[in-house]
mmCIF entry with sequence, helices, sheets and N, C-alpha, C, O atoms, coordinates in Angstrom:
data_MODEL
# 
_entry.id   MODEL 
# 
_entity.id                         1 
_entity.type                       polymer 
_entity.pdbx_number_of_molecules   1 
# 
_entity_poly.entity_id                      1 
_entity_poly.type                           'polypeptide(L)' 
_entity_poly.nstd_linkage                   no 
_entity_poly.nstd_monomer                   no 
_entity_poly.pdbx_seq_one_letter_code       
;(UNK)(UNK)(UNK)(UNK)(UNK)(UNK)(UNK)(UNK)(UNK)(UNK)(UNK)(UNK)(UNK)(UNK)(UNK)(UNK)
(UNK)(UNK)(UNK)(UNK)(UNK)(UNK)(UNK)(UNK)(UNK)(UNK)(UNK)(UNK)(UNK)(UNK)(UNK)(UNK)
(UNK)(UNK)(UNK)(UNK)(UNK)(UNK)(UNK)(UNK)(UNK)(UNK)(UNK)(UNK)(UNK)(UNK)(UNK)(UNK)
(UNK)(UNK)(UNK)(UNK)(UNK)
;
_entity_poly.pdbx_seq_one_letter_code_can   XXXXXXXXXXXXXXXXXXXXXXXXXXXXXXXXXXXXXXXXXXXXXXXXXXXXX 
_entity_poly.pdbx_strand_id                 A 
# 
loop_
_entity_poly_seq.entity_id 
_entity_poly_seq.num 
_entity_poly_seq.mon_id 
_entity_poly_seq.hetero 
1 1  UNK n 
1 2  UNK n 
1 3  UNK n 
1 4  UNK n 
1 5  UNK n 
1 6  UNK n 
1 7  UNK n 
1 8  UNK n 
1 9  UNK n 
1 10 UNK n 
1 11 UNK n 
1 12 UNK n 
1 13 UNK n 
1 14 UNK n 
1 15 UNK n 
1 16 UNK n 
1 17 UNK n 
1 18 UNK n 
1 19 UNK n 
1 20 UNK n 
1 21 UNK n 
1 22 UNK n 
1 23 UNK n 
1 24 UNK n 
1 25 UNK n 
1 26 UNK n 
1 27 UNK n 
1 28 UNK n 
1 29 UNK n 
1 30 UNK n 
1 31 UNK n 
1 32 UNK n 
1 33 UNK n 
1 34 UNK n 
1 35 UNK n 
1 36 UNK n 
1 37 UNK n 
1 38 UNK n 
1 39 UNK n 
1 40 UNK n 
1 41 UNK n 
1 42 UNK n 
1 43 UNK n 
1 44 UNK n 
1 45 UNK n 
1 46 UNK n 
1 47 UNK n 
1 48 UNK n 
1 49 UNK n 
1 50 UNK n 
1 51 UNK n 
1 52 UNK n 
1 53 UNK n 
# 
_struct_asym.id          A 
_struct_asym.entity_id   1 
# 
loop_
_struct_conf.conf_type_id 
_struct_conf.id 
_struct_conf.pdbx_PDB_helix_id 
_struct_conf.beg_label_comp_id 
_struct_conf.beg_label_asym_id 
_struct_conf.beg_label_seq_id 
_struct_conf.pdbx_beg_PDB_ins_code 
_struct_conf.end_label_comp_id 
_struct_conf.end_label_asym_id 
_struct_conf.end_label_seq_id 
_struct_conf.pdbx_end_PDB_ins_code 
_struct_conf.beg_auth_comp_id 
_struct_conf.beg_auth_asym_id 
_struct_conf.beg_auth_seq_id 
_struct_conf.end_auth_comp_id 
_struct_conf.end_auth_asym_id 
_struct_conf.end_auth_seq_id 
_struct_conf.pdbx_PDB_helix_class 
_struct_conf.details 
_struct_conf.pdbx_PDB_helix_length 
HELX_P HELX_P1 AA1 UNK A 16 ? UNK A 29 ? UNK A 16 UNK A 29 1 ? 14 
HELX_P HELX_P2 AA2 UNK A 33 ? UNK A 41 ? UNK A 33 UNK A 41 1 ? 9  
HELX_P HELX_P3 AA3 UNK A 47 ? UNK A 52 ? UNK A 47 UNK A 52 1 ? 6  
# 
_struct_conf_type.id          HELX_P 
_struct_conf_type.criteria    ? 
_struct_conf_type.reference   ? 
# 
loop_
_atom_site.group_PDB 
_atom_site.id 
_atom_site.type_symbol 
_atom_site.label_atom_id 
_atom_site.label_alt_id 
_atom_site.label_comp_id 
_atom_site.label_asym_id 
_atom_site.label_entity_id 
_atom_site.label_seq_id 
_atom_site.pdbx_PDB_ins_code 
_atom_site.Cartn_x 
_atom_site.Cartn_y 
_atom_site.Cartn_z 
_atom_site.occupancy 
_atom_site.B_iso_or_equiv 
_atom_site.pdbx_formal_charge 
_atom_site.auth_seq_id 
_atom_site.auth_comp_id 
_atom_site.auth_asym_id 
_atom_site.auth_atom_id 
_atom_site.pdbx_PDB_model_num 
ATOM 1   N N  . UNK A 1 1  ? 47.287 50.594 32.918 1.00 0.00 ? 1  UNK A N  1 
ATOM 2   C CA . UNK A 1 1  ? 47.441 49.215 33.346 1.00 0.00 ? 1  UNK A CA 1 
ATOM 3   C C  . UNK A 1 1  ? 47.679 49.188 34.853 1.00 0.00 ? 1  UNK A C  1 
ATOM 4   O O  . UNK A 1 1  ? 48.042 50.188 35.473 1.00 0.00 ? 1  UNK A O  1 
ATOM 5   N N  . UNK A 1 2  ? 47.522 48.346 35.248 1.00 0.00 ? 2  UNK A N  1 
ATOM 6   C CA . UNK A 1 2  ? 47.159 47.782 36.797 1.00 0.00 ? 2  UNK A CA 1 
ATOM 7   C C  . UNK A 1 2  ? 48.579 47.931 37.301 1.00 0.00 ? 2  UNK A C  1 
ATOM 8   O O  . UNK A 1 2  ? 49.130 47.080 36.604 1.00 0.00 ? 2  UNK A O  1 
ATOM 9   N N  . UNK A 1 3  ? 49.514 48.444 38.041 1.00 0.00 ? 3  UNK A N  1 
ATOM 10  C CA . UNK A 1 3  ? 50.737 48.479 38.436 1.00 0.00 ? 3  UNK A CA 1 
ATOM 11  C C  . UNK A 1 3  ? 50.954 46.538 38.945 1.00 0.00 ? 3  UNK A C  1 
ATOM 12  O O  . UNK A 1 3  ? 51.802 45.948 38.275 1.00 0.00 ? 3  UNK A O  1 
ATOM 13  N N  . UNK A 1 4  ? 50.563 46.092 39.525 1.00 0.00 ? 4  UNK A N  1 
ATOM 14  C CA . UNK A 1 4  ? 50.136 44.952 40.517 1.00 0.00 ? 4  UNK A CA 1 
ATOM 15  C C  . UNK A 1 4  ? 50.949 44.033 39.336 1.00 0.00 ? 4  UNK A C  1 
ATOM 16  O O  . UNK A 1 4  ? 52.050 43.489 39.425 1.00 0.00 ? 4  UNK A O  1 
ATOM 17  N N  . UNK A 1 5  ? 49.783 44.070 37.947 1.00 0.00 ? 5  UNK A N  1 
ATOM 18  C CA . UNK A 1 5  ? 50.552 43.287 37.066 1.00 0.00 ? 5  UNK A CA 1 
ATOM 19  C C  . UNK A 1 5  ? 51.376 43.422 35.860 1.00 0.00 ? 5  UNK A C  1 
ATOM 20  O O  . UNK A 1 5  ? 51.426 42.516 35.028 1.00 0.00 ? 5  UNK A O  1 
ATOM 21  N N  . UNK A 1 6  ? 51.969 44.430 35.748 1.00 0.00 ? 6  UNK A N  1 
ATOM 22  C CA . UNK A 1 6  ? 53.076 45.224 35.086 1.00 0.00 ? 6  UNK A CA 1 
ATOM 23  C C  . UNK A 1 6  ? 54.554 44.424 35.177 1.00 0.00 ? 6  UNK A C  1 
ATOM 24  O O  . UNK A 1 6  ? 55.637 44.828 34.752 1.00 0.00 ? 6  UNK A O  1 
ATOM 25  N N  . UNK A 1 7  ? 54.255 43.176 35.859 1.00 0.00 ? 7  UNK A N  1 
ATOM 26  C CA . UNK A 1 7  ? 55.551 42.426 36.019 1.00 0.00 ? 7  UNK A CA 1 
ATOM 27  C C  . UNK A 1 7  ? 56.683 42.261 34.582 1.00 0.00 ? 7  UNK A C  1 
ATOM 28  O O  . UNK A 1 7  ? 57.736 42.753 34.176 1.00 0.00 ? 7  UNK A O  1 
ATOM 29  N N  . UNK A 1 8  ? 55.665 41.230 34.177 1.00 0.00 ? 8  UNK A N  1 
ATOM 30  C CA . UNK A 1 8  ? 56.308 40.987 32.667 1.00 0.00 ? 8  UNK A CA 1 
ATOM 31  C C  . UNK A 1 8  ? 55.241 40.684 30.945 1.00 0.00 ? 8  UNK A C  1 
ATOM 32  O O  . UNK A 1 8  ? 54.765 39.655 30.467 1.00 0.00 ? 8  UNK A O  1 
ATOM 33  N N  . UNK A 1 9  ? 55.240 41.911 30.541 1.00 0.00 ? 9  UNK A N  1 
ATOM 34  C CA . UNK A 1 9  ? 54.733 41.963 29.575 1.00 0.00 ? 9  UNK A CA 1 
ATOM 35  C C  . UNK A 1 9  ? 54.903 40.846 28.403 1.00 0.00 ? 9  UNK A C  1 
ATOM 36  O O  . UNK A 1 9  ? 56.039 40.609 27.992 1.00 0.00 ? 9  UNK A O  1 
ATOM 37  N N  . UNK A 1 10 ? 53.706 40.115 27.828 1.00 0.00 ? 10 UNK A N  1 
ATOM 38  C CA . UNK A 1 10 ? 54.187 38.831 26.666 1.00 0.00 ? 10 UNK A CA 1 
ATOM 39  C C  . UNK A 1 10 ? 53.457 39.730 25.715 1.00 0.00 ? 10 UNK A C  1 
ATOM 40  O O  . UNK A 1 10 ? 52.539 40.516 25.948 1.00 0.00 ? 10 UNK A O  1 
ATOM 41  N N  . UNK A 1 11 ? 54.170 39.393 24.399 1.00 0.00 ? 11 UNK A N  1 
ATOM 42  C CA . UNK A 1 11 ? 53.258 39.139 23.169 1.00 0.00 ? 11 UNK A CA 1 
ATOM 43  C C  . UNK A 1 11 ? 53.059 38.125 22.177 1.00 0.00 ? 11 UNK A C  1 
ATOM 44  O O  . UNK A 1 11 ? 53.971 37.664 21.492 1.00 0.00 ? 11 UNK A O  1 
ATOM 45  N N  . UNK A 1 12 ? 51.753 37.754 22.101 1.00 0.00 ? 12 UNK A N  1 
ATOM 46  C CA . UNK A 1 12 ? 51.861 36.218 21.386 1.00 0.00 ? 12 UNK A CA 1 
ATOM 47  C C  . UNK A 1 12 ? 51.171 36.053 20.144 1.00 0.00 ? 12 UNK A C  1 
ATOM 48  O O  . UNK A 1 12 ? 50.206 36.786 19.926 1.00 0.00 ? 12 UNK A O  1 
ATOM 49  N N  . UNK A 1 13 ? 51.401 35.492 19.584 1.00 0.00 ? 13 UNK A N  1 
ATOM 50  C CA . UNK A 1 13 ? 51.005 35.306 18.070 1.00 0.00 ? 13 UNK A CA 1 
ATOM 51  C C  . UNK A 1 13 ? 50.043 34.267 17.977 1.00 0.00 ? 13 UNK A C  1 
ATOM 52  O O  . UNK A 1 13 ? 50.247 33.176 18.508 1.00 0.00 ? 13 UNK A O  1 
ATOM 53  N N  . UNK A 1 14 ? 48.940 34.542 17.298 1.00 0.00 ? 14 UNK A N  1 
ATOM 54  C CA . UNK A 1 14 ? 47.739 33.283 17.847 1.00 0.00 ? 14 UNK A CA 1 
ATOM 55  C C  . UNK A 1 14 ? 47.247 33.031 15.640 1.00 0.00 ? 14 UNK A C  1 
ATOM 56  O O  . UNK A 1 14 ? 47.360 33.856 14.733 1.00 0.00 ? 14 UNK A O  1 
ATOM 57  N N  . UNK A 1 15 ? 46.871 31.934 15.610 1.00 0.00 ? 15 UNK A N  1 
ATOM 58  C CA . UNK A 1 15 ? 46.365 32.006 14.234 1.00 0.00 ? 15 UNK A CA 1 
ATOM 59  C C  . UNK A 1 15 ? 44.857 32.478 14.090 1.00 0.00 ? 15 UNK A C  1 
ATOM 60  O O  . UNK A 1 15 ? 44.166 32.604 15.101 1.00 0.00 ? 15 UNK A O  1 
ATOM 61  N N  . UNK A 1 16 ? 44.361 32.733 12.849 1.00 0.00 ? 16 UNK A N  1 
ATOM 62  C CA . UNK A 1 16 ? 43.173 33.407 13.231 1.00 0.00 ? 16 UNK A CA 1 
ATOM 63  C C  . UNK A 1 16 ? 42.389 32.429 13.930 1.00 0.00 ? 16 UNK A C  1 
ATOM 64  O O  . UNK A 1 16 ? 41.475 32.901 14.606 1.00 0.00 ? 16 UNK A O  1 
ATOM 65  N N  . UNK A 1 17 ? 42.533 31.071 13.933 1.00 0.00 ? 17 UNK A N  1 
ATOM 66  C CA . UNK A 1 17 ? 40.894 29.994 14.555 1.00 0.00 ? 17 UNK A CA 1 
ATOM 67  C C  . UNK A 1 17 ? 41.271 30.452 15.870 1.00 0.00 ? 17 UNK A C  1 
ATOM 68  O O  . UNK A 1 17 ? 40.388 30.984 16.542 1.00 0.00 ? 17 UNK A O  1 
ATOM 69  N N  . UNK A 1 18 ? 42.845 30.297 16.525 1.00 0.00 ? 18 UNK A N  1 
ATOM 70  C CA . UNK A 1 18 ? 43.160 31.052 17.851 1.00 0.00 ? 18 UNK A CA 1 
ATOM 71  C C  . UNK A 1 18 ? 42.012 32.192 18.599 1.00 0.00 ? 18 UNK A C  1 
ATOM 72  O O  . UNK A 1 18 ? 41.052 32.205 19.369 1.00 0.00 ? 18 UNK A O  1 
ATOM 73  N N  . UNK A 1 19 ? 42.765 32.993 17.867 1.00 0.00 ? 19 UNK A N  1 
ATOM 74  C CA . UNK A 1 19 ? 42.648 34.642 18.142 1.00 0.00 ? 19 UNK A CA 1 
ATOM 75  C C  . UNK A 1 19 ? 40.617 34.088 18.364 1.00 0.00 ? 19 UNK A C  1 
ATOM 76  O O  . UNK A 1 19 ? 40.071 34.253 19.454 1.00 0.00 ? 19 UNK A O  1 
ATOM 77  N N  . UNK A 1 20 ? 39.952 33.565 17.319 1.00 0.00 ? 20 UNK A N  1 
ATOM 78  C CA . UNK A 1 20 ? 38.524 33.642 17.539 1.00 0.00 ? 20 UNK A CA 1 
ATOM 79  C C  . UNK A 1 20 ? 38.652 32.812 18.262 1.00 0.00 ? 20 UNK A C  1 
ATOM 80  O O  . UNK A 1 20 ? 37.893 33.300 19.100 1.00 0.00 ? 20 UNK A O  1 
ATOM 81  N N  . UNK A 1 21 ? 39.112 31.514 18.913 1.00 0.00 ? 21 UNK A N  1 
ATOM 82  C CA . UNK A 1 21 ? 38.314 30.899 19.838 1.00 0.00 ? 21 UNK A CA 1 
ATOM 83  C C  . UNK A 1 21 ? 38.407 31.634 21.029 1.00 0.00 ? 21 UNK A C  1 
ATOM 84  O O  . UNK A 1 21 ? 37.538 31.583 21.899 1.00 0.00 ? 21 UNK A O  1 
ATOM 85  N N  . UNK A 1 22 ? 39.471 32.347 21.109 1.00 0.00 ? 22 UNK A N  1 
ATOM 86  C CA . UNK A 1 22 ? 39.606 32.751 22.722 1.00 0.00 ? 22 UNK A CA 1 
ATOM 87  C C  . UNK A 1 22 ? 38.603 34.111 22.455 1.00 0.00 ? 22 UNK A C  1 
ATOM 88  O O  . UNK A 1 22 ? 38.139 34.540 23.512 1.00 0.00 ? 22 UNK A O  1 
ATOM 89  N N  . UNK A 1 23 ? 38.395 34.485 21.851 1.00 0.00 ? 23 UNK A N  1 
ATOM 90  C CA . UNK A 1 23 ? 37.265 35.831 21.456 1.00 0.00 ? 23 UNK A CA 1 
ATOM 91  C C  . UNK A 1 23 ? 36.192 35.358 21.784 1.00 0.00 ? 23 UNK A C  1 
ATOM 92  O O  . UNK A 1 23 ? 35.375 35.940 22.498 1.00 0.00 ? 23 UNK A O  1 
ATOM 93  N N  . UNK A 1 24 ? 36.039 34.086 21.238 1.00 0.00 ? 24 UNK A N  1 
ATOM 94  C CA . UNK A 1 24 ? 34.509 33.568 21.067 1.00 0.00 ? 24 UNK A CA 1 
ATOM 95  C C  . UNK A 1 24 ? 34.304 33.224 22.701 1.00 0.00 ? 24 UNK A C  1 
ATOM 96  O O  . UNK A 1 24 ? 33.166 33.282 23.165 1.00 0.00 ? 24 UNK A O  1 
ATOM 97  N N  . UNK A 1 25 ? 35.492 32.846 23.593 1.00 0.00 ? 25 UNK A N  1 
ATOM 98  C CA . UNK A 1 25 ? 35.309 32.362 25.122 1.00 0.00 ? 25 UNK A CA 1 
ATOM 99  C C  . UNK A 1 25 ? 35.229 33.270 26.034 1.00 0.00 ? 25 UNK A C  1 
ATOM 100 O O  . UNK A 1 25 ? 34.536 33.226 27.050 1.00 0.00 ? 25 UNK A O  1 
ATOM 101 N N  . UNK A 1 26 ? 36.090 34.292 25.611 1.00 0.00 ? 26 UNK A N  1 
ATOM 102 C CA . UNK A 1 26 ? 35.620 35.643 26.290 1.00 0.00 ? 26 UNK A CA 1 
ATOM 103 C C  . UNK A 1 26 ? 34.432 36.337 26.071 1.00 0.00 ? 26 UNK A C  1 
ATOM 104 O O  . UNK A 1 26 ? 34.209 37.185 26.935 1.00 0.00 ? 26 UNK A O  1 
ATOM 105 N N  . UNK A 1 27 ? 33.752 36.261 25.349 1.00 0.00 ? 27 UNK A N  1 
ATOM 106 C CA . UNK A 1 27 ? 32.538 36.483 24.924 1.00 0.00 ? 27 UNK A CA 1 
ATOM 107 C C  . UNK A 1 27 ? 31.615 35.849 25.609 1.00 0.00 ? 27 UNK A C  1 
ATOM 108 O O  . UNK A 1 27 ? 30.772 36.397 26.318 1.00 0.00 ? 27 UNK A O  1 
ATOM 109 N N  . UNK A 1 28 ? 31.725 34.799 25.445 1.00 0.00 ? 28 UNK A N  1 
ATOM 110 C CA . UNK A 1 28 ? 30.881 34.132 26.097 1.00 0.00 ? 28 UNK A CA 1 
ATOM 111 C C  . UNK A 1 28 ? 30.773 33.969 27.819 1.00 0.00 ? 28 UNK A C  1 
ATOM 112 O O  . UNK A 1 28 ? 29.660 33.785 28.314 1.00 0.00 ? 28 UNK A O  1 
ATOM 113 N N  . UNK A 1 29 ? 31.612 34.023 28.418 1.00 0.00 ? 29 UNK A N  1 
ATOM 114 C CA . UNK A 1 29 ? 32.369 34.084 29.785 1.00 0.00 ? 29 UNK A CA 1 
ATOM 115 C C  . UNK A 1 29 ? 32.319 35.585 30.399 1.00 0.00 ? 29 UNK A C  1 
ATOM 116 O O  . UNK A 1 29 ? 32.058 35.822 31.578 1.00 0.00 ? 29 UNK A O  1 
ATOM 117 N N  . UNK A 1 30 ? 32.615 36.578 29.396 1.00 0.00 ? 30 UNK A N  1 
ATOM 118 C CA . UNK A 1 30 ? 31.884 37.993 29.853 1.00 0.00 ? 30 UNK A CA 1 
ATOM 119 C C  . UNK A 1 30 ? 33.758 37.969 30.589 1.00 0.00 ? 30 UNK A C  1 
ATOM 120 O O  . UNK A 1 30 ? 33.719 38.614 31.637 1.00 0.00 ? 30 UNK A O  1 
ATOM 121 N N  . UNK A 1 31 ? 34.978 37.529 30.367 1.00 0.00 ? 31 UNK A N  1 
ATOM 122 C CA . UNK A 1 31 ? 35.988 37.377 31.004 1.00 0.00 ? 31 UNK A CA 1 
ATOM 123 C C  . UNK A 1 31 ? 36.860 38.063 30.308 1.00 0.00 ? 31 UNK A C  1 
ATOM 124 O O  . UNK A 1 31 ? 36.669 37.837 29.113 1.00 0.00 ? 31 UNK A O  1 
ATOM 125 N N  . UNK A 1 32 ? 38.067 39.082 30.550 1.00 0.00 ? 32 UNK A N  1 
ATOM 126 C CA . UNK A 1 32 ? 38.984 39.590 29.621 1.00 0.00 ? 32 UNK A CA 1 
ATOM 127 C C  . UNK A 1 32 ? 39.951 38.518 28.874 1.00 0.00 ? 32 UNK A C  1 
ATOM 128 O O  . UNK A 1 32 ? 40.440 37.568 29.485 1.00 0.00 ? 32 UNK A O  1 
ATOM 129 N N  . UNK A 1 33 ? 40.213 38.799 27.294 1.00 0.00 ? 33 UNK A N  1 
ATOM 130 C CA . UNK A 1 33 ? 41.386 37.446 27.438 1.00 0.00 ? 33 UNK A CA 1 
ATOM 131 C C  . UNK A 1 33 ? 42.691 37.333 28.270 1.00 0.00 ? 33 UNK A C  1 
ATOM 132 O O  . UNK A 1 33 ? 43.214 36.238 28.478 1.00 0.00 ? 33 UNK A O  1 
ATOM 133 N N  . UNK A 1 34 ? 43.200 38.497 28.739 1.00 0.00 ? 34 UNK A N  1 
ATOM 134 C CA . UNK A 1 34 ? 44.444 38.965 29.776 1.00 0.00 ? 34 UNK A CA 1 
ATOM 135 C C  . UNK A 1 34 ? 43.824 37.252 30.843 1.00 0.00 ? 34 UNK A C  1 
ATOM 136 O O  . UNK A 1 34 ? 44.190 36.079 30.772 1.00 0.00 ? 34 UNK A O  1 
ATOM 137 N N  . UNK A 1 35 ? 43.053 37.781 31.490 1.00 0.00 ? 35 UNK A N  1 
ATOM 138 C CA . UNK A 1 35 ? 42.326 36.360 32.717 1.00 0.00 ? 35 UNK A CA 1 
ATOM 139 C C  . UNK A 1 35 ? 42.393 34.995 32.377 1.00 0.00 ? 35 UNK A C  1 
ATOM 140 O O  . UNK A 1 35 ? 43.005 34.094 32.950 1.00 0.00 ? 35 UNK A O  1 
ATOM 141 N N  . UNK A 1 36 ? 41.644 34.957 31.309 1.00 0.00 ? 36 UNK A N  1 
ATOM 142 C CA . UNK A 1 36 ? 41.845 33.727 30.759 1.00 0.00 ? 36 UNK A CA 1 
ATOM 143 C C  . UNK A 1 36 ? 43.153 33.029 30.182 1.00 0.00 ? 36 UNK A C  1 
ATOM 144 O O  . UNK A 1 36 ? 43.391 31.821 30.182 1.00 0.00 ? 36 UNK A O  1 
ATOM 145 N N  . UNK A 1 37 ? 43.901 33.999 29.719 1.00 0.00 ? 37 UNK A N  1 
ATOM 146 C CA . UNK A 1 37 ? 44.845 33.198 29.369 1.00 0.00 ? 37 UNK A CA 1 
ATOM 147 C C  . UNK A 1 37 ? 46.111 33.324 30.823 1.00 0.00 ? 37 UNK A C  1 
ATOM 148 O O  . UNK A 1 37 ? 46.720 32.359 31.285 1.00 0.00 ? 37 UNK A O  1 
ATOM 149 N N  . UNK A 1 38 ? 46.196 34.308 31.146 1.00 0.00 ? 38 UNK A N  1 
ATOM 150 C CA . UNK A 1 38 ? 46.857 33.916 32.993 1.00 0.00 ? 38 UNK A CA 1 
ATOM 151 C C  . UNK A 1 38 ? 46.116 32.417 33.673 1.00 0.00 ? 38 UNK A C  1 
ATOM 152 O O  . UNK A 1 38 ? 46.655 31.365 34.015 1.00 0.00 ? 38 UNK A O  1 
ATOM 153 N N  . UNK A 1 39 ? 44.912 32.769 33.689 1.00 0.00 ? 39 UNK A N  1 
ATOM 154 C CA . UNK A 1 39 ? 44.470 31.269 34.315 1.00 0.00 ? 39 UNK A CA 1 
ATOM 155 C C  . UNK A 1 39 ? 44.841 30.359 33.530 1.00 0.00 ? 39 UNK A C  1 
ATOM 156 O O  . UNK A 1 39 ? 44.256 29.375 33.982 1.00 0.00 ? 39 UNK A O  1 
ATOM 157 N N  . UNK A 1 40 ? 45.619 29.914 32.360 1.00 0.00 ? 40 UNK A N  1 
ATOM 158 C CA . UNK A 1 40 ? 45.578 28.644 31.752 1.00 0.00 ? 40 UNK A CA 1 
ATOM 159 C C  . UNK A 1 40 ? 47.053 28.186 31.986 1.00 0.00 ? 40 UNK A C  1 
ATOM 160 O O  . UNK A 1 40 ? 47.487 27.034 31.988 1.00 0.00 ? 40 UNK A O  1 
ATOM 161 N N  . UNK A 1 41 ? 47.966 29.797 32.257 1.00 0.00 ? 41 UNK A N  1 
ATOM 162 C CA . UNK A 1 41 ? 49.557 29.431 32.296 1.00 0.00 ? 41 UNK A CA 1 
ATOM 163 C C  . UNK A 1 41 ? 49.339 29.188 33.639 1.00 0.00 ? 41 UNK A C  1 
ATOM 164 O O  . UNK A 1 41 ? 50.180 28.317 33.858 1.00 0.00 ? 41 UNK A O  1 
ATOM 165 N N  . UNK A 1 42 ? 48.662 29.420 34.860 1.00 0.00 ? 42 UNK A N  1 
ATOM 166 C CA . UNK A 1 42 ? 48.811 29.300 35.982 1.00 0.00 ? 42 UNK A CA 1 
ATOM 167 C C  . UNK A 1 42 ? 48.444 27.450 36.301 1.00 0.00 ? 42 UNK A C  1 
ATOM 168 O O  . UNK A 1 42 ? 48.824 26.898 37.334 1.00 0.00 ? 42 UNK A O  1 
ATOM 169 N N  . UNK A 1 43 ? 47.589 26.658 35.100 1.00 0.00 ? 43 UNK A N  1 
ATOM 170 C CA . UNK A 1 43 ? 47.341 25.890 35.506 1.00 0.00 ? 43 UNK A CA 1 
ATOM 171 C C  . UNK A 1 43 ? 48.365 24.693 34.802 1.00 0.00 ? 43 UNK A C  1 
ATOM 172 O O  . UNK A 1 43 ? 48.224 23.501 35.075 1.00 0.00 ? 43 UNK A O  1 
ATOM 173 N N  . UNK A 1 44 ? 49.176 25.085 34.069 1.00 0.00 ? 44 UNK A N  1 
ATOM 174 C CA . UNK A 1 44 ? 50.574 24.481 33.374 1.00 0.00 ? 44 UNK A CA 1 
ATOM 175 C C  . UNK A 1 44 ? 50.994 23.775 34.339 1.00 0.00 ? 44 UNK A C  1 
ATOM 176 O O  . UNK A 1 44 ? 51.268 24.350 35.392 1.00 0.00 ? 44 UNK A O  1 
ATOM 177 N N  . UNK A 1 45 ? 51.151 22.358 34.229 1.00 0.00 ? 45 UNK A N  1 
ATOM 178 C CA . UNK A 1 45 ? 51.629 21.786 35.423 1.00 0.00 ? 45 UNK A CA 1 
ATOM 179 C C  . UNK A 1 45 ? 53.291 21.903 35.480 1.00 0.00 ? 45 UNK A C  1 
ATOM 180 O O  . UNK A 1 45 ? 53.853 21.774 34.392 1.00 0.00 ? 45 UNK A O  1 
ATOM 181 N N  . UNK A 1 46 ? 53.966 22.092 36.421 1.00 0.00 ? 46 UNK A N  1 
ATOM 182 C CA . UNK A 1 46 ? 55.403 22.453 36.475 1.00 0.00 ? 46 UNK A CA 1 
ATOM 183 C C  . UNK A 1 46 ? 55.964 21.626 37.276 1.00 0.00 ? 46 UNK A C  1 
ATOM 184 O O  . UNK A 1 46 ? 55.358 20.808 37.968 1.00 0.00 ? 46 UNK A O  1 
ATOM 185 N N  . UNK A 1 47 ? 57.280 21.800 37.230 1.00 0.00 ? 47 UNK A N  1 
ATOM 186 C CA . UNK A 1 47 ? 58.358 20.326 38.220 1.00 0.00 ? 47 UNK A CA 1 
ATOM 187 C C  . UNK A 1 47 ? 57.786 20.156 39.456 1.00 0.00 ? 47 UNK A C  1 
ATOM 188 O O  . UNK A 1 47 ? 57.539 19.120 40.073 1.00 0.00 ? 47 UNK A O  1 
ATOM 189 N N  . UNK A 1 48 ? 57.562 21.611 39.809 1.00 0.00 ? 48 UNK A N  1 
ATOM 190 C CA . UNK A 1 48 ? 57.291 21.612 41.525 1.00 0.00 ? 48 UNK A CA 1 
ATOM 191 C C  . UNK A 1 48 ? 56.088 20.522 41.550 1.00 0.00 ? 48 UNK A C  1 
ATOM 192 O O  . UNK A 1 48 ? 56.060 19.424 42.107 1.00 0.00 ? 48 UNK A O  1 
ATOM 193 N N  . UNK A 1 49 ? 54.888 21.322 40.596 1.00 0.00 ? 49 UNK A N  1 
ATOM 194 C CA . UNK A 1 49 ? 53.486 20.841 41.182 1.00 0.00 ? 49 UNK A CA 1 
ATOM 195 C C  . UNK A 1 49 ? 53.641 18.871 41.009 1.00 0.00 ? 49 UNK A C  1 
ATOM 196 O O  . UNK A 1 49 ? 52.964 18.091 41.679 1.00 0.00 ? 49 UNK A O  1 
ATOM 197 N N  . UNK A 1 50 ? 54.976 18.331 39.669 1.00 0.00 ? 50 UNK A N  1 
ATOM 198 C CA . UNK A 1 50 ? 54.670 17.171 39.301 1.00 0.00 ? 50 UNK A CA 1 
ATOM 199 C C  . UNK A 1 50 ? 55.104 16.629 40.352 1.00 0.00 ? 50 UNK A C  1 
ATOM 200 O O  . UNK A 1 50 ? 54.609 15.516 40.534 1.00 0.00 ? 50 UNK A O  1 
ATOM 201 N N  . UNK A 1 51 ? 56.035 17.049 41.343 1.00 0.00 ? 51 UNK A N  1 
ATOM 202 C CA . UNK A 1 51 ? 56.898 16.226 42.376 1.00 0.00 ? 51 UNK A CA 1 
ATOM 203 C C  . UNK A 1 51 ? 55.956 16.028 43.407 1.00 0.00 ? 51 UNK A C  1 
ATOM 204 O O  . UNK A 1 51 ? 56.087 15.178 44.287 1.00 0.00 ? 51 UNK A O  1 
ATOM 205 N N  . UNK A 1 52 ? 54.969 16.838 43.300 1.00 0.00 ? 52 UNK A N  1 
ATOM 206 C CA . UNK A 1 52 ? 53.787 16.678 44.607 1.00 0.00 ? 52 UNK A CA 1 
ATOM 207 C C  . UNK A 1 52 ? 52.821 15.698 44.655 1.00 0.00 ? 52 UNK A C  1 
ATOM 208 O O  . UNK A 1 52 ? 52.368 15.162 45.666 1.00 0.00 ? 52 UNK A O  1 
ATOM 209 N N  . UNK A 1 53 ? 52.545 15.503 43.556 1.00 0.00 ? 53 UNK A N  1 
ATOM 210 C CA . UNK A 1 53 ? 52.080 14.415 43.638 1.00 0.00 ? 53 UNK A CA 1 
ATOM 211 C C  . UNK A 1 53 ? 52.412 12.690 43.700 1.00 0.00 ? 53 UNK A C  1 
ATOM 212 O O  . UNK A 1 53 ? 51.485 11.886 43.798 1.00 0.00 ? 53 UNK A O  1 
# 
């Protein structure tokens, strides 16, 4: 594993339609699910980002 992102390890429990849709998007996207699902917590809107607007 990448030292860079060794920060904090999750493990998550997905149901099976889960587990396949994000299979089926990585698949399709040619994208690891690690990426995809970082890009989706990164786009979680949070206090900071709501106060900015």
């Amino acid at each position: 594993m990448n030292k860079k992102w060794a920060v904090k390890r999750l493990t998550i429990n997905l149901t099976s339609s889960e587990a396949e849709k994000l299979e089926k998007y990585c698949s399709m996207t040619g994208r690891p699910a690690t990426d995809v699902i970082r890009e989706l917590i990164r786009s979680v809107p949070t206090e900071e980002t709501q106060n900015a607007n």
